[in-house]
N, CA, C and O atoms as a CHARMM CRD file, in Angstrom:
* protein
*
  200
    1    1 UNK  N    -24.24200 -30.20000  14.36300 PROA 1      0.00000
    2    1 UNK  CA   -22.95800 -30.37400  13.74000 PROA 1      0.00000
    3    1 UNK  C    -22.26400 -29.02100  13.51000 PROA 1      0.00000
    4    1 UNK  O    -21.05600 -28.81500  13.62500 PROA 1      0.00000
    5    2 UNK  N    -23.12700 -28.20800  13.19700 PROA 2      0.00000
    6    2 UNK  CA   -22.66500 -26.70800  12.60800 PROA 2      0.00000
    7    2 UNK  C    -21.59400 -25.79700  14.09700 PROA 2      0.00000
    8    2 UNK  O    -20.54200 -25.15900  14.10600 PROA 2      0.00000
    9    3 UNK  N    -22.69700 -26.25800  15.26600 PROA 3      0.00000
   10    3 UNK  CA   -22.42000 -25.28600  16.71100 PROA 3      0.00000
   11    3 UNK  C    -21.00400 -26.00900  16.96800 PROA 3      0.00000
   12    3 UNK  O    -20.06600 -25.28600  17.30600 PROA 3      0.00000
   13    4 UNK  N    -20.78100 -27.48900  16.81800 PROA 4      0.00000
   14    4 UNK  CA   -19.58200 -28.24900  17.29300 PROA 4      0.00000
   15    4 UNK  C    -18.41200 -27.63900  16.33300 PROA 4      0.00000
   16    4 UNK  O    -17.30100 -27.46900  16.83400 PROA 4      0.00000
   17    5 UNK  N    -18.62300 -27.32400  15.03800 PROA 5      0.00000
   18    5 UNK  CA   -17.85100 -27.21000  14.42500 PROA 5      0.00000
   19    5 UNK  C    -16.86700 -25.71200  14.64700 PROA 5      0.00000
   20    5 UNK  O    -15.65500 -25.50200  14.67800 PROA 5      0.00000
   21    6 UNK  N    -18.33000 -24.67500  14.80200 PROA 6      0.00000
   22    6 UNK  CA   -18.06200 -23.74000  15.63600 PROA 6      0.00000
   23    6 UNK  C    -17.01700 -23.61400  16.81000 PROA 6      0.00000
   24    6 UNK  O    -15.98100 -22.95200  16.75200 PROA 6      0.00000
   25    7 UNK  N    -17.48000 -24.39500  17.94100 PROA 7      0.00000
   26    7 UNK  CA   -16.94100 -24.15400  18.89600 PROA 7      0.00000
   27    7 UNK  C    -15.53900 -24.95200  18.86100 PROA 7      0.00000
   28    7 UNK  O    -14.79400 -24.50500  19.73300 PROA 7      0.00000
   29    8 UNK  N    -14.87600 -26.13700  18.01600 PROA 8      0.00000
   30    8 UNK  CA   -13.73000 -26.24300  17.86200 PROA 8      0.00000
   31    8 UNK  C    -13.17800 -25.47000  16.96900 PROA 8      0.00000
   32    8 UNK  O    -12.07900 -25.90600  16.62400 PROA 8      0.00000
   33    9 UNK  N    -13.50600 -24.44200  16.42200 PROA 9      0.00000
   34    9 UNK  CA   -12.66000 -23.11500  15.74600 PROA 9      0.00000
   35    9 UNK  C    -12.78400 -22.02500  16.54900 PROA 9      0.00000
   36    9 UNK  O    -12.12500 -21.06100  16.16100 PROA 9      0.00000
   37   10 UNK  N    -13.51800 -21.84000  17.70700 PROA 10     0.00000
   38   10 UNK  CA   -13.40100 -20.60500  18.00400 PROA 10     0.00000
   39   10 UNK  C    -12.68400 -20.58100  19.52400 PROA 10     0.00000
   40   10 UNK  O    -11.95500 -19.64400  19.84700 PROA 10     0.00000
   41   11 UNK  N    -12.93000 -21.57300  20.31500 PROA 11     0.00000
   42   11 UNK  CA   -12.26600 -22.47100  21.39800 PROA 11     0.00000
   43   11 UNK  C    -10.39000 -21.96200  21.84900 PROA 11     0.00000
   44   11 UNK  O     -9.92400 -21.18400  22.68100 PROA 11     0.00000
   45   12 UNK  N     -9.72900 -22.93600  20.73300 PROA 12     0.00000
   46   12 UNK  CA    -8.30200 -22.73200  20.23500 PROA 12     0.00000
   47   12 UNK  C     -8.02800 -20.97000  20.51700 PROA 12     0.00000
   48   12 UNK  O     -7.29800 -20.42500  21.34500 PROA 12     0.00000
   49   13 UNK  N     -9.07100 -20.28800  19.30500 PROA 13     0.00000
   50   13 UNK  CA    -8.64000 -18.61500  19.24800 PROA 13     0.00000
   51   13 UNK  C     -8.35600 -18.28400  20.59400 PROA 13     0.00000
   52   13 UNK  O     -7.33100 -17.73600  21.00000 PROA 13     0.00000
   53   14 UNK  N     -9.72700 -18.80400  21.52600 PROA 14     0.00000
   54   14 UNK  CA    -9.68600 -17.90600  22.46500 PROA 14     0.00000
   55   14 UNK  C     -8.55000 -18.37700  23.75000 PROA 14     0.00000
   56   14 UNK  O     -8.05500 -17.79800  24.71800 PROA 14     0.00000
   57   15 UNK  N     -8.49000 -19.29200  23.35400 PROA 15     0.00000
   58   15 UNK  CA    -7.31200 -19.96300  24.24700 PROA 15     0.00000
   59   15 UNK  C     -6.08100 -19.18000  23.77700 PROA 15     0.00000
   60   15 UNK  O     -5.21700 -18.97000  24.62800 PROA 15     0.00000
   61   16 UNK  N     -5.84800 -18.63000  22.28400 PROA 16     0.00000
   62   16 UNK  CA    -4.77200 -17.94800  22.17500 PROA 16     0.00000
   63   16 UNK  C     -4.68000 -16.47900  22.25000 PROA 16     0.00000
   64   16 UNK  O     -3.63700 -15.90000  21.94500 PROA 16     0.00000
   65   17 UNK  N     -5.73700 -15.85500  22.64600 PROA 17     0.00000
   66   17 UNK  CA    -6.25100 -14.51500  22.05600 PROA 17     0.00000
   67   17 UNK  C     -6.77500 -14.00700  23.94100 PROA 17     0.00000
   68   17 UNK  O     -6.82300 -12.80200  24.18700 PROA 17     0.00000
   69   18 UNK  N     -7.02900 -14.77000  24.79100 PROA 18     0.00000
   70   18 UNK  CA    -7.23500 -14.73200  26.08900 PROA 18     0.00000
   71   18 UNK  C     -6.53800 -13.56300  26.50000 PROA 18     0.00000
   72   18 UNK  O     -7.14300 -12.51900  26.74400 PROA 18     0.00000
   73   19 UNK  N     -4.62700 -13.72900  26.64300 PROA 19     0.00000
   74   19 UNK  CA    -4.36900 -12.25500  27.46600 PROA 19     0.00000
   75   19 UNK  C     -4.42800 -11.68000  26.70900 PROA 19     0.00000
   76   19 UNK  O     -5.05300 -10.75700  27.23000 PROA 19     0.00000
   77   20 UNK  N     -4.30400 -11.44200  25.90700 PROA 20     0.00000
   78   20 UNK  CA    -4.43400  -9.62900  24.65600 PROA 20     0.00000
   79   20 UNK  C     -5.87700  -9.20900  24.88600 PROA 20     0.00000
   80   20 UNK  O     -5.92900  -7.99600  24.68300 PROA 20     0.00000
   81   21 UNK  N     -6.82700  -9.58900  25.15400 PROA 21     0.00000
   82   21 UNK  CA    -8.43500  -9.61200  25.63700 PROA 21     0.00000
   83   21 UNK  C     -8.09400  -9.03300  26.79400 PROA 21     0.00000
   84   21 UNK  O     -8.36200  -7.83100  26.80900 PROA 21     0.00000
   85   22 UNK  N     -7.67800  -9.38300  27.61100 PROA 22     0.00000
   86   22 UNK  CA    -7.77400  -9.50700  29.17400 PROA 22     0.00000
   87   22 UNK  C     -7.18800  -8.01500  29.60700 PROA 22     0.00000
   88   22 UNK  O     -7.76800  -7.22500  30.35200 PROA 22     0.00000
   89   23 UNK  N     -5.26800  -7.72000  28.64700 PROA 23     0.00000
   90   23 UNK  CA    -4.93900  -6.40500  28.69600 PROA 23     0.00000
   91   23 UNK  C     -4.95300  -5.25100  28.03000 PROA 23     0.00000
   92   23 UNK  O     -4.15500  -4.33400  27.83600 PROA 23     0.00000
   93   24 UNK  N     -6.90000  -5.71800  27.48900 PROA 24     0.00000
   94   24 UNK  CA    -7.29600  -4.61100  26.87500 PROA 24     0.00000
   95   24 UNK  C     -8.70400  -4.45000  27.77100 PROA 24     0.00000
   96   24 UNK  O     -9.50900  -3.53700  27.58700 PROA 24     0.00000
   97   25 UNK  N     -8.82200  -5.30500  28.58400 PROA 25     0.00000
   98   25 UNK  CA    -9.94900  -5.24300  29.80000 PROA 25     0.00000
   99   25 UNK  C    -11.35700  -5.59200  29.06400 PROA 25     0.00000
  100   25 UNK  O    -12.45500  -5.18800  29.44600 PROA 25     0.00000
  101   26 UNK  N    -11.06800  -6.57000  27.73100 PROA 26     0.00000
  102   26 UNK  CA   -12.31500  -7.21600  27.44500 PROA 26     0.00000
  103   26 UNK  C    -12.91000  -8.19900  27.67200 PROA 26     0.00000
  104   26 UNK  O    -12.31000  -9.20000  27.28000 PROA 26     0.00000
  105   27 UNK  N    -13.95800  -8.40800  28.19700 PROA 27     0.00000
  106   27 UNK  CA   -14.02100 -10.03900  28.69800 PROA 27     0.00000
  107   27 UNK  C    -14.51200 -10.80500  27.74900 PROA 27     0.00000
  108   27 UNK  O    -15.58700 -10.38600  27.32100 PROA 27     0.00000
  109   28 UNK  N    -14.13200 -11.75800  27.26500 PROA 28     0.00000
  110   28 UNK  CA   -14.27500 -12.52400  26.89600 PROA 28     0.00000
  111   28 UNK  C    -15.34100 -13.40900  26.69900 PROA 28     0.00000
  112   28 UNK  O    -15.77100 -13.85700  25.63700 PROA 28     0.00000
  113   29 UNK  N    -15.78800 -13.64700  28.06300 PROA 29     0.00000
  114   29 UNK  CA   -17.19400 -14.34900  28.01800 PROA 29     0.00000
  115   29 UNK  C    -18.65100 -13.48000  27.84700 PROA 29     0.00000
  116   29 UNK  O    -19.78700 -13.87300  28.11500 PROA 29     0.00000
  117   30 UNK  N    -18.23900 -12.22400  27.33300 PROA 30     0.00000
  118   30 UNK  CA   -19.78800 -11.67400  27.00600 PROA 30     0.00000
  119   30 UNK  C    -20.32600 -11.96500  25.48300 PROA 30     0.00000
  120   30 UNK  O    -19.70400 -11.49000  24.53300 PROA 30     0.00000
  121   31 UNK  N    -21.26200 -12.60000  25.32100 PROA 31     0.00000
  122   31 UNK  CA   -22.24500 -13.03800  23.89800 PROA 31     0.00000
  123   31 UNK  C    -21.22100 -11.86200  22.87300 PROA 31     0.00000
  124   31 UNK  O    -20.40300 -12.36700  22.10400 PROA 31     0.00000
  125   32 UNK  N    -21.34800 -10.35600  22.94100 PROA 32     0.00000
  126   32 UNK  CA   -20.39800 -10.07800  21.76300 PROA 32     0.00000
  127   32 UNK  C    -19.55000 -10.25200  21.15600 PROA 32     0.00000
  128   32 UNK  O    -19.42800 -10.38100  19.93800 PROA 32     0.00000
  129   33 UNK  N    -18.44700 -10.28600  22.44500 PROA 33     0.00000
  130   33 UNK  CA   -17.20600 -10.77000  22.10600 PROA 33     0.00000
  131   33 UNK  C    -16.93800 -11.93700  21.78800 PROA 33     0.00000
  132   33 UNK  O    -15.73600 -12.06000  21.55400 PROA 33     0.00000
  133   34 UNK  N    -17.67800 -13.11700  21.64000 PROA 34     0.00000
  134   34 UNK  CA   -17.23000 -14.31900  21.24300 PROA 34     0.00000
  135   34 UNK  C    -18.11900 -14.37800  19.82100 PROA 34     0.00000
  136   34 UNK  O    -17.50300 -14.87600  18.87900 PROA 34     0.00000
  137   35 UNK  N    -19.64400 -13.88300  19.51400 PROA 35     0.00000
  138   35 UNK  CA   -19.70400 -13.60300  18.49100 PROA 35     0.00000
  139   35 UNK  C    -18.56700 -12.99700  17.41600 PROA 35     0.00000
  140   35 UNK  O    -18.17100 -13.68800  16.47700 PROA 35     0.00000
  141   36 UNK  N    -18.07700 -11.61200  17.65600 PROA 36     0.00000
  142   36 UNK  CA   -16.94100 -10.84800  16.67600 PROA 36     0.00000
  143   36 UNK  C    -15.88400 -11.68900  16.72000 PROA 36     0.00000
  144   36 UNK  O    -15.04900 -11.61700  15.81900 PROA 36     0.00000
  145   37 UNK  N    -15.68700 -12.91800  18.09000 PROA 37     0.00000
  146   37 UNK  CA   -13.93200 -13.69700  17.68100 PROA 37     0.00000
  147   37 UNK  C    -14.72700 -14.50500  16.84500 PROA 37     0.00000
  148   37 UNK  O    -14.17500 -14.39900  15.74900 PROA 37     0.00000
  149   38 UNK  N    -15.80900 -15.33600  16.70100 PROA 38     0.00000
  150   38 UNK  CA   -15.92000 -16.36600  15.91200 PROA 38     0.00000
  151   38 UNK  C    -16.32300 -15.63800  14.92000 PROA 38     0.00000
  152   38 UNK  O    -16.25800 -16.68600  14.27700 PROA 38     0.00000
  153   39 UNK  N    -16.82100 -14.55900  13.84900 PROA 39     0.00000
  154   39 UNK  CA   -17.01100 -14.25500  12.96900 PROA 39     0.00000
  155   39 UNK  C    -15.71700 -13.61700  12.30700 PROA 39     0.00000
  156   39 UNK  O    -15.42900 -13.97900  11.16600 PROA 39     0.00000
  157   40 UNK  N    -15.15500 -12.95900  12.77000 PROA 40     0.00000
  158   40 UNK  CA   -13.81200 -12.69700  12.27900 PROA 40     0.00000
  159   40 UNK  C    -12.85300 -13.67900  12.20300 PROA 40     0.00000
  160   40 UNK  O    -11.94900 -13.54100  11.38000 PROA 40     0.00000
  161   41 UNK  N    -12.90900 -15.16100  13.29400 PROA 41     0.00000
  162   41 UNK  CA   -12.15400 -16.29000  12.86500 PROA 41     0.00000
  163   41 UNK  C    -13.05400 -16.69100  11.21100 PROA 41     0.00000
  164   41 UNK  O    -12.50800 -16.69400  10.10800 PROA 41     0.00000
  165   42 UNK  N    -14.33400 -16.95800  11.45600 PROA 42     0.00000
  166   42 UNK  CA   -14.44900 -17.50700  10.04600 PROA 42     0.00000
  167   42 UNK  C    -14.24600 -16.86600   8.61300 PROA 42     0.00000
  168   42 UNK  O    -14.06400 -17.35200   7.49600 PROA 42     0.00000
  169   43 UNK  N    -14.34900 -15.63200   9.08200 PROA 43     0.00000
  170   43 UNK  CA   -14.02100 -14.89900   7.83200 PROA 43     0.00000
  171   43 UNK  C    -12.96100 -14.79000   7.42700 PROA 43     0.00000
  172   43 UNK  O    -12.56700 -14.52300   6.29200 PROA 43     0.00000
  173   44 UNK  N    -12.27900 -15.05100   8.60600 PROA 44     0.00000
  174   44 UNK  CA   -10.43400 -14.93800   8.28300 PROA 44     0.00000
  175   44 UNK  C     -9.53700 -16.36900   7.49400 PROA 44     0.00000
  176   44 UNK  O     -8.83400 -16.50000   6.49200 PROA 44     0.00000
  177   45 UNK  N    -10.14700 -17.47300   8.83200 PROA 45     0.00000
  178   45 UNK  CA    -9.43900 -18.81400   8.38400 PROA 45     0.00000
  179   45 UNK  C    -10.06600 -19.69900   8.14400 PROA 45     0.00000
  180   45 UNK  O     -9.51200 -20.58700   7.49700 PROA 45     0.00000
  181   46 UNK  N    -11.37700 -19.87000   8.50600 PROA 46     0.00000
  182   46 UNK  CA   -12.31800 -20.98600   8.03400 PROA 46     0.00000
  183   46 UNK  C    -13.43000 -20.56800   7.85800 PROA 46     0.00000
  184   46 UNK  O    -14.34200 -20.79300   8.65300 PROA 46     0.00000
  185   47 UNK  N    -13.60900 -19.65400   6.42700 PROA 47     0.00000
  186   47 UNK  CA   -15.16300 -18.79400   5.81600 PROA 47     0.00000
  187   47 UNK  C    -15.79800 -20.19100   5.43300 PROA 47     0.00000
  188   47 UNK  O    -16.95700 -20.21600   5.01800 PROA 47     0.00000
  189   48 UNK  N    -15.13700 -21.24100   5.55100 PROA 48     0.00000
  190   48 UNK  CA   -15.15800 -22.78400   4.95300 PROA 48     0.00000
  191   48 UNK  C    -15.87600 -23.84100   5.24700 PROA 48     0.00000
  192   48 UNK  O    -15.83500 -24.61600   4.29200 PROA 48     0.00000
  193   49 UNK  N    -16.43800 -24.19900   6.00700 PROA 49     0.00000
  194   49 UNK  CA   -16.55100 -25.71800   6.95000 PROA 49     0.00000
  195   49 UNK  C    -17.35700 -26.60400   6.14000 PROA 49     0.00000
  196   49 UNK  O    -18.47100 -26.35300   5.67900 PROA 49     0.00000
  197   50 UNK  N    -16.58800 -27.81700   5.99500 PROA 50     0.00000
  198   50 UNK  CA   -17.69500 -28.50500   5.01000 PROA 50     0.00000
  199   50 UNK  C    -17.76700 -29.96900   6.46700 PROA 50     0.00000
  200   50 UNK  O    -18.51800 -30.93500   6.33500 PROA 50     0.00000
């Protein structure tokens, strides 16, 4: 439940956050970078999930 909840909050970001990634030549799909978007999404907008 926790990973689903995850991945519909962090999903959206990256769908919006994609070219600013891209024309800073970060990829996206490496384990870090989606770690730091989903920890900085939760800390930012949903530190929350019930």
């Amino acid at each position: 439940m926790w990973s689903h909840a995850f991945y519909l909050v962090h999903k959206p970001v990256f769908m919006l956050i994609d070219e600013q990634l891209a024309k800073r030549h970060i990829d996206a799909t490496l384990p870090l970078t989606i770690v730091l978007v989903t920890a900085a999404g939760s800390l930012v907008g949903g530190g929350c999930i019930a």
